[in-house]
N, C-alpha and C positions, 0 to 999 in steps of 0.2 A: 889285747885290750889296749886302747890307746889310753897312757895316762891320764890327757888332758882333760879329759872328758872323766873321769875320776875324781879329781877334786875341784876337784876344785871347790776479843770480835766483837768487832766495830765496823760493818760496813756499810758506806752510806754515798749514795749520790748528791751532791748536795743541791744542784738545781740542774736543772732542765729547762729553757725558756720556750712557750711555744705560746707569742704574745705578752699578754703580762702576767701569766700564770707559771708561778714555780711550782717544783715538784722535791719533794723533801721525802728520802727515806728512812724508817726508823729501824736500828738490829732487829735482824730475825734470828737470835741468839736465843735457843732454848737455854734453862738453867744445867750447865758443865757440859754442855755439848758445839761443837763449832756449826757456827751458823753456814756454812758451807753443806755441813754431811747431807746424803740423800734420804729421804725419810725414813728407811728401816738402816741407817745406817747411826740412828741416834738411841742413846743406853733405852732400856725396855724400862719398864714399869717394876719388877721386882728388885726387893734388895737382893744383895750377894753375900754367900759366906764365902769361907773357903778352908779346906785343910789340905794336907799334904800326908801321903800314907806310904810306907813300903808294901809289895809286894814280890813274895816269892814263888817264882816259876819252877817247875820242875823237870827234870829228862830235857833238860838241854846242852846243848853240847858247846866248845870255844875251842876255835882256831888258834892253835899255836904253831913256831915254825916247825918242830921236829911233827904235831899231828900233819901239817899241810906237805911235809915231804913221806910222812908213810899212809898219809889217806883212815889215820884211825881215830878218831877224837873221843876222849872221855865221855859219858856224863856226868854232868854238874848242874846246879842250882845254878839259876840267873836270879838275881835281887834288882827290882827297878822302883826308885820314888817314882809318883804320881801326884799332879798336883790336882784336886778338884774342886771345880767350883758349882757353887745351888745355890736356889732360890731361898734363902734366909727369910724367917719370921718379919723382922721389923728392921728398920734402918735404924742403928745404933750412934752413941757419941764414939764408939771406938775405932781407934784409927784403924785407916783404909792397910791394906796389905802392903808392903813394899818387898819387891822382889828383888832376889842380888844372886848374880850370878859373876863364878869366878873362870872369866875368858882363859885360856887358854892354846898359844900359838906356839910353834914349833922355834926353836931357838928365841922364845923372849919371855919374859918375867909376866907370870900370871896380873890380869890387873880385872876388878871389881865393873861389872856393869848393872845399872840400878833401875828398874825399870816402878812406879807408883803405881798402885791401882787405885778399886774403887771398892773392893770386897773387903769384907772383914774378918780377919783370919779369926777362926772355931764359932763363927755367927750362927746361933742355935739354926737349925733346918725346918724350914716351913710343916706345916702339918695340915694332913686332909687333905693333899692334892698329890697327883702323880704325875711326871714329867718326862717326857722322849729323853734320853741319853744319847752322848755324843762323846766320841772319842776320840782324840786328836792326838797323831804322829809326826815329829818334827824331820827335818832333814838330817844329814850329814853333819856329825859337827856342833847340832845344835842343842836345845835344851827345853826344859817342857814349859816353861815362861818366856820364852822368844816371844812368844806371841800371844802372852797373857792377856791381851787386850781384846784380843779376838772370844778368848772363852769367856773370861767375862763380860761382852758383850752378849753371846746365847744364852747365858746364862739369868743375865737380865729381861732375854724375853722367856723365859720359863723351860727351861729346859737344867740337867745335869751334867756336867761336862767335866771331863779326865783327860789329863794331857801328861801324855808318856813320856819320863827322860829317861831315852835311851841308852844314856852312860856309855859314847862312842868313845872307843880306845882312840888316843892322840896319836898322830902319826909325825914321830922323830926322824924319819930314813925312809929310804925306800922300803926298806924289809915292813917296816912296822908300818908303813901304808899300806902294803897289799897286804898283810895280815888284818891291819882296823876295818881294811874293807871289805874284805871276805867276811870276815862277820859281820856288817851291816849287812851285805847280801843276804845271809841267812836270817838274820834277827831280829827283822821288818815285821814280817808278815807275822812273822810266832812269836812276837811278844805284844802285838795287835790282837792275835787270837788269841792270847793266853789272858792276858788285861782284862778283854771284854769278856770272856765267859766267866773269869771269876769274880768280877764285879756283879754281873749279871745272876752268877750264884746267888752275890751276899743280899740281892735284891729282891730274892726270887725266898730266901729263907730267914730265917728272924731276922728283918732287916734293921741296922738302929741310924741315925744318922741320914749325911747325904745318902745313903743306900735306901733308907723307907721311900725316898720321893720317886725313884726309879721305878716306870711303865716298861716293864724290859721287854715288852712286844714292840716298842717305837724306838727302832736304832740307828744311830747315824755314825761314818767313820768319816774321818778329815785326816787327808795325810800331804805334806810339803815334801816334795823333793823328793828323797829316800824314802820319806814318810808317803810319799804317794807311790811310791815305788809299790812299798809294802801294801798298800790298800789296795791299791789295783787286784795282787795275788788275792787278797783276803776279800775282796767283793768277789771273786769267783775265777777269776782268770790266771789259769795254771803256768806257771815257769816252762818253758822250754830246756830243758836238762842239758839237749845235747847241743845248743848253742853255744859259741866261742865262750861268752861272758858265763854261762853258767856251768860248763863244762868243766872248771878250773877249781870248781867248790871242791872237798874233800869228799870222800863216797859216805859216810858216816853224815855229816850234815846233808847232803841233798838229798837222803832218805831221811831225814827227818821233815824238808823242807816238803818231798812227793807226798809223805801220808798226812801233811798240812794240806797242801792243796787239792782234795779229794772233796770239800766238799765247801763253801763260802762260807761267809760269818755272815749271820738272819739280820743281814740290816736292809733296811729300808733307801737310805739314802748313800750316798757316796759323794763326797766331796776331794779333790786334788788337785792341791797349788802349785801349778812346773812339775808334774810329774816327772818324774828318773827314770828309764828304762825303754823307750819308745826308737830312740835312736837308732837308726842302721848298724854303726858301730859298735854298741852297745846295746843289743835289742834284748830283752828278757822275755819274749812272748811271740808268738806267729798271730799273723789275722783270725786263723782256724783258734786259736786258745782265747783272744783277744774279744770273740764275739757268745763266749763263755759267758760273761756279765748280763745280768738281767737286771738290775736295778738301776734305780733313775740316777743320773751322773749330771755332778755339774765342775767341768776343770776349767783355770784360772792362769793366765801364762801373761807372759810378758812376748811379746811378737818377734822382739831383738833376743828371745833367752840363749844362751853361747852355751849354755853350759847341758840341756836336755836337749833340743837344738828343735826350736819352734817348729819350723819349715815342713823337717822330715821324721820328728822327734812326735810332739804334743799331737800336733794334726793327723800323723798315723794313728794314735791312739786313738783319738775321736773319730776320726773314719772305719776303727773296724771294733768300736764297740753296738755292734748291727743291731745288738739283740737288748738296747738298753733304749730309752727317751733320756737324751741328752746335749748338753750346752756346753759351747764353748767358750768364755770371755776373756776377750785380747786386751792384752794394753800396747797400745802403740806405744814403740818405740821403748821399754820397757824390756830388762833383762830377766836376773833369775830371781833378785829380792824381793819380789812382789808380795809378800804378805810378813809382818815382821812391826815389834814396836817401833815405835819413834824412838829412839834412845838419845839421847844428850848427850855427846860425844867433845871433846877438848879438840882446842885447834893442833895439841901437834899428839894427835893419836895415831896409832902407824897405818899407814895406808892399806896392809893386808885385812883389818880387824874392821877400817872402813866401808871398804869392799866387801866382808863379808855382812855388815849390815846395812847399808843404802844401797839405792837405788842412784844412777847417773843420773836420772831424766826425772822421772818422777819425784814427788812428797812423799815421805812416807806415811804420813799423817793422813794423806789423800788417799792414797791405797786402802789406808783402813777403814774409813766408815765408807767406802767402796764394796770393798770385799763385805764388810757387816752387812752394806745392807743388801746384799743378792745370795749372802748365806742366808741369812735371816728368813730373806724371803723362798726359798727352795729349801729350807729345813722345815717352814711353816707349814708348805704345801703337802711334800712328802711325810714327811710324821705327825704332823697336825691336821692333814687333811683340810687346811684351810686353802679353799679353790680359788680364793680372792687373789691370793699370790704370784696364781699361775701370771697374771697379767704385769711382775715385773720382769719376767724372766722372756715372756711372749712379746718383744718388742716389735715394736713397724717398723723399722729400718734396723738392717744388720750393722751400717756403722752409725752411731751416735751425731757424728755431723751432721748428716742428713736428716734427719729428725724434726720437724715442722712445728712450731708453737705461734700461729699467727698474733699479732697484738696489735690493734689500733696506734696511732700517730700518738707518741705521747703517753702512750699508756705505762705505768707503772704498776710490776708485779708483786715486789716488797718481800720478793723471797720465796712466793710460790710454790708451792712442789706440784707435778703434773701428777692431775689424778685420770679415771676415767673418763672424763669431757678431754681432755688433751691428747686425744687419741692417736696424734701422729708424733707423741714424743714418749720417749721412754718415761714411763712410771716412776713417779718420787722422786726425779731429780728436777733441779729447778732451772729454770727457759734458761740455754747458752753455758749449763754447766754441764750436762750429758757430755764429753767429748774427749777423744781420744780413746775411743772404745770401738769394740765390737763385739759382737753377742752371735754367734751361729745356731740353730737349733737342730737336732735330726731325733725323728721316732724311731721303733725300734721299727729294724727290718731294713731302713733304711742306709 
């Protein structure tokens, strides 16, 4: 296994002269949203609550060094927080959520990172209505509000949302790296499928809480990195045992991980951000296990990603998921951070913890109501059965450059979003901001 590959608004033109006619634009600033986002990339219509619950998994096992040299592991309880977020009754005076998470790097003093929302923590849960669920797996390393933003964005278009902190063991040494990552290998997929059936239980039987508003016929799973790692197995696509990378698990976990992968998790959608595991190097899966998958897929990469390795990595994925209707959206020039808060960061923050939250090239700001709004809209279509959808995902040109929004001499748009009359631009974004994108589509079979 090669280590490396292991860890790692105000906007306004002011005049335009064409004769002696100016042209004056006013914000296209909705209220708390940036007049830039795409139009499903702007908060939905419902308010937000939110709580945070523990749950305990059972008959699971933990890689330790003496289990990993005799191949025997315990069992033991796994304990994971969950953060969720629902569509809340009414918008409240009470303050919005703030989330604090305490970073954690190998040789440096733990230091606080603070991410605001817009939810409000124990906001009673709407009533009379039932909503798709969605469950979100973070990467390597990370935490289940990394990307808070993103839930609470689905969540404001009507949906129930659970984001797993997978409580990855810190790697100190070499030893205690390939020990944290051998159990991420293992603890992806089954703590995915442990999360969602017993949520789905609590929804399915006296439900009280965010759990009454759960349609647990409408499921969706979102996984980043490792977390896409783990989806991938959990939409349906079985591990390769006897590959290099998974060969190396202990005999006790990989039978735990084989009578996991026997059968997918009933969701409907699939979503993953720089999937992990695609790679040559590091492949988790053959073509033959990879075309396993029969639900609709939509993965999201960075075209530069170093780290799942775009070229040979992501695009393998997508080429031998044969048996799914599936998208792939690129960001040029774009690595592996590609979905992630904005975070407010100090000028002399250390450069590893930097890396691990930005992006070189990209905004991260832009990323998100990005990604919001083409979750947004392939969560609608697929678990909402809203067919309008299909037409942002269905674009005319695969790269966004080339995208056609003709306008007369002088004409101003004012911030526009292209609808169905704009037929040769991509849907909801506005003339000359689609760009730096691309969108592949393939059916199944394909």
């Amino acid at each position: 296994m090669k280590k490396r590959h292991i860890f790692v608004g105000f906007v306004a033109l002011l005049a335009i002269g064409v004769g002696a006619t100016a042209y004056v634009i006013s914000p296209t600033v909705h209220p708390g949203q940036l007049g830039e986002a795409p139009e499903l990339g702007r908060t939905g219509d419902y308010p937000i609550g939110t709580v945070e619950k523990e749950y305990v998994l059972a008959d699971r096992t933990k890689i330790t060094g003496w289990g990993a040299l005799t191949g025997n592991l315990e069992s033991t309880e796994r304990k994971l927080a969950v953060r969720i977020w629902y569509p809340a009754r009414e918008k409240t005076e009470a303050q919005s959520a703030q989330y604090v998470h305490q970073m954690k790097l190998a040789g440096k003093e733990p230091f606080e990172i603070v991410s605001n929302g817009i939810a409000v923590s124990g906001a009673a849960p709407l009533t009379g209505e039932k909503f798709p669920f969605v469950l979100m797996s973070h990467g390597y390393g990370g935490w289940s509000t990394q990307f808070s933003n993103l839930g609470e964005h689905i969540a404001s278009q009507g949906y129930v949302v659970a984001s797993i902190d997978h409580g990855d063991a810190m790697a100190d040494d070499i030893t205690s790296a390939i020990l944290s990552f051998g159990n991420v290998l293992v603890d992806r997929t089954l703590d995915q499928r442990q999360i969602m059936d017993l949520i789905v239980k609590e929804a399915n039987g006296a439900a009280e809480g965010y759990a009454s508003l759960i349609d647990s016929e409408k499921l969706g799973l979102i996984g980043y990195s490792m977390g896409g790692y783990g989806a991938i197995a959990s939409a349906g696509a079985p591990y390769v045992f006897d590959s290099d990378l998974m060969s190396n698990i202990p005999e006790t976990a990989r039978d735990s991980l084989k009578r996991a992968n026997t059968a997918p998790l009933p969701i409907q959608a699939l979503v993953a951000f720089a999937p992990w595991g695609g790679q040559p190097d590091n492949r988790a899966w053959s073509a033959e296990t990879m075309s396993n998958i029969n639900v609709p897929a939509l993965i999201i990469s960075g075209n530069q990603d170093d780290i799942v390795n775009y070229d040979e990595g992501v695009t393998w994925l997508f080429d031998n998921m044969k048996n799914s209707d599936r998208y792939l959206l690129a960001y040029r020039e774009a690595r592996h951070n590609i979905v992630g808060n904005e975070f407010e960061v100090s000028d002399d923050m250390i450069f590893s913890a930097l890396e691990f939250l930005k992006e070189p090239v990209w905004r991260s700001d832009r990323l998100n109501v990005i990604n919001q709004h083409f979750v947004t809209a392939f969560l609608d279509w697929k678990l909402k059965g809203d067919e309008d959808k299909a037409s942002y995902l269905n674009v005319p040109t695969v790269d966004s450059n080339q995208a056609d929004w003709p306008v007369d001499f002088g004409e101003q748009l004012n911030g526009k979003l292209a609808g169905p009359e704009e037929e040769g631009y991509w849907r909801g974004f506005q003339r000359r901001w689609a760009a730096g994108l691309e969108l592949r589509q393939a059916d199944a079979a394909e």
